[in-house]
KEDREN-309098 format. One record per residue (C-alpha): residue number from 1; x, y, z. Coordinates in steps of 0.5 Angstrom, whole numbers. Last residue first. Example, Ala and Ser with C-alpha at 12.3 -4.5 7.8 and 13.67 -1.06 7.14 Angstrom:
<nodes>
[2,[27,-2,14]]
[1,[25,-9,16]]
</nodes>
This chain:
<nodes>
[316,[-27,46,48]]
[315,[-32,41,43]]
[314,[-32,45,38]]
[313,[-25,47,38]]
[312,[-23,39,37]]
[311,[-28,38,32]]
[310,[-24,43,28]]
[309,[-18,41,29]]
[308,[-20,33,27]]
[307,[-23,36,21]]
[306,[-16,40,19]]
[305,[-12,34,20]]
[304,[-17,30,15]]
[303,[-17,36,10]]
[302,[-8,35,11]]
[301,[-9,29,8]]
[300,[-1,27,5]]
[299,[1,30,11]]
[298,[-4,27,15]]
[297,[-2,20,13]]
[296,[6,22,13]]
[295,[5,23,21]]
[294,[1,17,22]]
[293,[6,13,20]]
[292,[11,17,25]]
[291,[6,15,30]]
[290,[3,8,29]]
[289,[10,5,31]]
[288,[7,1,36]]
[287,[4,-3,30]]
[286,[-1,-4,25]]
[285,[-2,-3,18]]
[284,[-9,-6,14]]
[283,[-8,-5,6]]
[282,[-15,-7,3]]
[281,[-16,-12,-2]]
[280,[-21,-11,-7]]
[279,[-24,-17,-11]]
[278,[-28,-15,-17]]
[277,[-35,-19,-17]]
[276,[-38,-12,-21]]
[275,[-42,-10,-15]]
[274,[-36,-10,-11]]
[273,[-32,-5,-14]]
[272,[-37,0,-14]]
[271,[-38,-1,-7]]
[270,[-30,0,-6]]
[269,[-31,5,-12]]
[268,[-37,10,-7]]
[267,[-32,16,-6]]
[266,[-26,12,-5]]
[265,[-24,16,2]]
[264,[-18,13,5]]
[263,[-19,9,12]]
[262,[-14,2,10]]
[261,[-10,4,4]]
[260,[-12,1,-2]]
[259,[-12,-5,-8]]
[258,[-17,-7,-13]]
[257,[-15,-15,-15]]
[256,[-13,-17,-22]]
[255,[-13,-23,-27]]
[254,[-19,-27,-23]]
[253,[-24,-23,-26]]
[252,[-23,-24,-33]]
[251,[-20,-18,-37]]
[250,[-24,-16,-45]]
[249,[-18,-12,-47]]
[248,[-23,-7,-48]]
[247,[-27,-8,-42]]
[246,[-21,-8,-37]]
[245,[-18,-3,-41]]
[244,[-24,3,-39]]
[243,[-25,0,-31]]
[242,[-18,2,-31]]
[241,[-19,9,-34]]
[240,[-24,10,-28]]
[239,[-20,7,-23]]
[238,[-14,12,-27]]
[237,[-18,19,-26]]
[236,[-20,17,-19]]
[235,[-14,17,-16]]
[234,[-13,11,-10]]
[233,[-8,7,-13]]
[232,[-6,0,-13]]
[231,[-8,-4,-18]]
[230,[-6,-12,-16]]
[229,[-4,-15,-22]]
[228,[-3,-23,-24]]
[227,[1,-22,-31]]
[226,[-5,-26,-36]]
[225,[0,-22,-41]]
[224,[-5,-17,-44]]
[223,[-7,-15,-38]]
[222,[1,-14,-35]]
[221,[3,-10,-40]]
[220,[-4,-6,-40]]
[219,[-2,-4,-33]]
[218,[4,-2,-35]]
[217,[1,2,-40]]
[216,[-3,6,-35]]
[215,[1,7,-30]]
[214,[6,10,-35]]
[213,[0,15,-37]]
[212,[-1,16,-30]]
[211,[7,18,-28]]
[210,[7,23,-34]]
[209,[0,26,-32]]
[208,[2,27,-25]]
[207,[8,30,-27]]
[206,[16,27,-25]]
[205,[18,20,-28]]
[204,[23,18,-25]]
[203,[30,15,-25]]
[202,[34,22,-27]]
[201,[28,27,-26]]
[200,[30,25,-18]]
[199,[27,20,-13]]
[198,[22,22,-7]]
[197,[18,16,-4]]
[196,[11,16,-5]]
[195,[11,11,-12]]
[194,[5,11,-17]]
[193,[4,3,-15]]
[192,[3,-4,-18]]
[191,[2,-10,-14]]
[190,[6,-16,-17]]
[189,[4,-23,-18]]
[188,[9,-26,-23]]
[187,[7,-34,-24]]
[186,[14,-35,-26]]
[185,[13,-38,-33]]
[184,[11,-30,-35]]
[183,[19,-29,-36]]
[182,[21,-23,-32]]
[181,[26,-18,-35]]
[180,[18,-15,-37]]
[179,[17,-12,-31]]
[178,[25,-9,-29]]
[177,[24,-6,-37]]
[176,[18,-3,-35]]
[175,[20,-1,-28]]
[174,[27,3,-29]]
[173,[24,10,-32]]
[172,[21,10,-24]]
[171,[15,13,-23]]
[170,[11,7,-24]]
[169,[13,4,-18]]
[168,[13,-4,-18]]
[167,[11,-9,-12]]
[166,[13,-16,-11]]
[165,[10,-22,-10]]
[164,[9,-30,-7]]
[163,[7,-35,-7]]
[162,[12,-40,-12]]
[161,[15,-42,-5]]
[160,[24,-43,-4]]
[159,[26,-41,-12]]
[158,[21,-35,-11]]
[157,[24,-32,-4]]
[156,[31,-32,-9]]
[155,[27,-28,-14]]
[154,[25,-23,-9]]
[153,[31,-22,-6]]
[152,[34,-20,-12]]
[151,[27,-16,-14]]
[150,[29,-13,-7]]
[149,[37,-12,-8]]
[148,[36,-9,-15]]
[147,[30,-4,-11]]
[146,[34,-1,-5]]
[145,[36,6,-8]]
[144,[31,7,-11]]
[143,[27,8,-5]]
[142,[22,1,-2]]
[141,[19,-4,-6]]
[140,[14,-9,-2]]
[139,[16,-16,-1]]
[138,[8,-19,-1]]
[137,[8,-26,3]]
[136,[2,-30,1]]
[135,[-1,-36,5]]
[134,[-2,-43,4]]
[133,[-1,-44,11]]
[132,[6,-49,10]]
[131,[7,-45,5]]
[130,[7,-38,9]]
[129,[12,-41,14]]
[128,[18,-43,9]]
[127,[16,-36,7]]
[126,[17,-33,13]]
[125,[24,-38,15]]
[124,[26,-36,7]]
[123,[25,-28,9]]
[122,[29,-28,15]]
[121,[35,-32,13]]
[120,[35,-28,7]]
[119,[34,-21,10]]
[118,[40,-24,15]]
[117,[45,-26,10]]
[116,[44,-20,5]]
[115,[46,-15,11]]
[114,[44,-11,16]]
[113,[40,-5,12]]
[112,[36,-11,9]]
[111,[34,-13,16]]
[110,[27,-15,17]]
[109,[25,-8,16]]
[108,[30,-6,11]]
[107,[25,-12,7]]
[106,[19,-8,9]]
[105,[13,-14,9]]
[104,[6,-15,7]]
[103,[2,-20,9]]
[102,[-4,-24,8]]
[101,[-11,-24,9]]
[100,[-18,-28,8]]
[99,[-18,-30,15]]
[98,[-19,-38,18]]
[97,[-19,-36,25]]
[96,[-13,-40,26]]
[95,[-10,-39,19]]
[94,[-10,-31,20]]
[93,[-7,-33,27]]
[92,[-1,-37,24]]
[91,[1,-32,19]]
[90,[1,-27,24]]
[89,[6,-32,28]]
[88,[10,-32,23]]
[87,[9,-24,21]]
[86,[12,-23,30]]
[85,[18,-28,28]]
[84,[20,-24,23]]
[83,[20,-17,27]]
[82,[23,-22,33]]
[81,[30,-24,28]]
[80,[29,-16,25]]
[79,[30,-14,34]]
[78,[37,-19,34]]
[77,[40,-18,27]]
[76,[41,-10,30]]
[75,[39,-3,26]]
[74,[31,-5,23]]
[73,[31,1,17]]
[72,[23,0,18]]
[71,[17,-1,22]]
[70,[9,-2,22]]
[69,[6,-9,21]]
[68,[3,-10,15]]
[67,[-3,-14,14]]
[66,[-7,-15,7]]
[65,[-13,-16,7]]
[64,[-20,-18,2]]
[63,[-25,-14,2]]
[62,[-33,-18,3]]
[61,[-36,-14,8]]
[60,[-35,-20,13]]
[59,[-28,-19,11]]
[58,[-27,-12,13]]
[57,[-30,-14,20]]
[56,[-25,-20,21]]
[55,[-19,-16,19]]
[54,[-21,-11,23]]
[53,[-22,-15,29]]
[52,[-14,-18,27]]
[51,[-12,-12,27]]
[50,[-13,-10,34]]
[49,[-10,-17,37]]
[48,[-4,-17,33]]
[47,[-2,-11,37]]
[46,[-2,-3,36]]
[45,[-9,-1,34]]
[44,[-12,-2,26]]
[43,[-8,4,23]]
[42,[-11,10,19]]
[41,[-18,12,23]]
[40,[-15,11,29]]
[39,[-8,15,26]]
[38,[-13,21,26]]
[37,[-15,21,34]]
[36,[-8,18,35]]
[35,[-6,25,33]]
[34,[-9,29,37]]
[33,[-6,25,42]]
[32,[0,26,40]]
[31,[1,33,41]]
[30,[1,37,34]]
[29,[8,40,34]]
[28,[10,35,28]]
[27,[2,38,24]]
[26,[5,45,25]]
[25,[6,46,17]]
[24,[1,41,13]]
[23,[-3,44,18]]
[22,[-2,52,15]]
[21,[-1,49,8]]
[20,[-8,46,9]]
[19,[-11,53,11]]
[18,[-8,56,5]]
[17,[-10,51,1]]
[16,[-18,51,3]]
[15,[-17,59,3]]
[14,[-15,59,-4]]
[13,[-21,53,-6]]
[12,[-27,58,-1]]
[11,[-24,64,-5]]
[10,[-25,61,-13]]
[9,[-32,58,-11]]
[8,[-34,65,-8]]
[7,[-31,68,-15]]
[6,[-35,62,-19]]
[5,[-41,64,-15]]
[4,[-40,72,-17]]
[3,[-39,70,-24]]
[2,[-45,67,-24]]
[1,[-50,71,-21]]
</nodes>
């Protein structure tokens, strides 16, 4: 009887693989409003107006924010000038409503691709905008071939506005030397993640393991140096593992933050997070570019593309 179980159990996982390489394969030539069916559950609506009800919904469950406006690799001065502008005018509307949120920007969105003068010019008027609110401003880390220029930028944003943060990649061999480079006098606060761009063996670590194991002892770094620390994952096995150092290093509260992507499952963490006084902060995206945005989701989470069909067939 067992056997057979485990042989039914064995047939039904191949099968889910099967049919999620199948979706995985035809999620491009899904039409778009098939897609938007998913990207509702991802994205928070194309306009400020959207997200911010998100925002206000999360907040009174007790979730912290951070909002990104949907976009990259900007290609003219004029278009990253408007990009900056629309962050400065969230930052006014978060204030407005008295929202606990702040930001999270691209630097090749706001035109890094364009030259250093025109992310410099941009970010400093952002942040120049974000003190005067007393918000934060978190510069995400794109590729590899992008981050010297990132922690660049970073550190010239810093000598304008302590509040502010970066974001480090776990994946890369380069992360524990770039995190320990700084002095703990900075006020770091970096949001620590497994990384999603593809990288070679040469700069990155490869195996999910291999860049949990690494995840792990950066994360520990920062514990043991009071270095604020936004732990962003959505793997089960490091939560549980975090949850291990936090009590063996005996961490206080105010030292870290849960972080996740807006409409991924946590199987009941967030909750549990909760319960236990640790903030949590959700990584709300929204914009006009929900599309390609929402492809790389249903790619990563093709059981949700495959859900969407099927209530689709249903409903014919």
């Amino acid at each position: 009887m067992i056997g057979k179980r485990k042989i039914l159990n064995n047939f039904k996982t191949c099968m889910k693989y099967l049919f999620n390489k199948l979706i995985i394969g035809i999620i491009s030539y899904l039409p778009r409003r098939v897609i938007l069916l998913f990207a509702k559950r991802y994205v928070a609506g194309e306009n400020s107006d959207h997200a911010l009800k998100v925002v206000s919904t999360l907040n009174r469950k007790g979730f912290h924010v951070t909002l990104d406006i949907l976009g990259e690799h900007t290609k003219n001065i004029k278009a990253a000038r408007e990009i900056r502008k629309e962050y400065q005018a969230l930052i006014h509307q978060i204030d407005h409503h008295r929202l606990k949120c702040n930001i999270s920007v691209k630097p090749s969105h706001l035109g890094s691709d364009i030259s250093n003068e025109c992310i410099e010019n941009n970010m400093i008027k952002l942040i120049h905008t974000a003190k005067e609110k007393e918000n934060f401003v978190r510069l995400d880390m794109e590729d590899s071939s992008q981050t010297d220029s990132t922690i660049q930028l970073y550190n010239t944003c810093k000598e304008h506005y302590k509040g502010i943060g970066i974001v480090y990649q776990a994946y890369l061999y380069r992360t524990e030397p770039d995190l320990k480079s700084h002095q703990v006098t900075t006020d770091l606060n970096f949001r620590l993640c497994k990384g999603i761009y593809k990288e070679s063996e040469d700069i990155a670590i490869q195996g999910r393991a291999n860049i949990n194991n690494n995840f792990l002892k950066l994360l520990r770094y920062a514990f043991e140096h009071n270095i604020y620390v936004g732990i962003a994952t959505h793997d089960l096995f490091l939560i549980k593992e975090t949850y291990k150092l936090i009590k063996e290093l005996e961490i206080k509260n105010d030292q870290f933050e849960f972080q996740v992507l807006y409409g991924v499952p946590m199987s009941g963490w967030l909750e549990t997070h909760l319960k236990n006084k640790y903030k949590v902060r959700i990584y709300v995206p929204f914009g006009k570019k929900w599309y390609d945005y929402s492809i790389r989701r249903l790619k990563e989470n093709p059981d949700i593309a495959g859900h969407i069909l099927r209530n689709l067939l249903k409903n014919r």
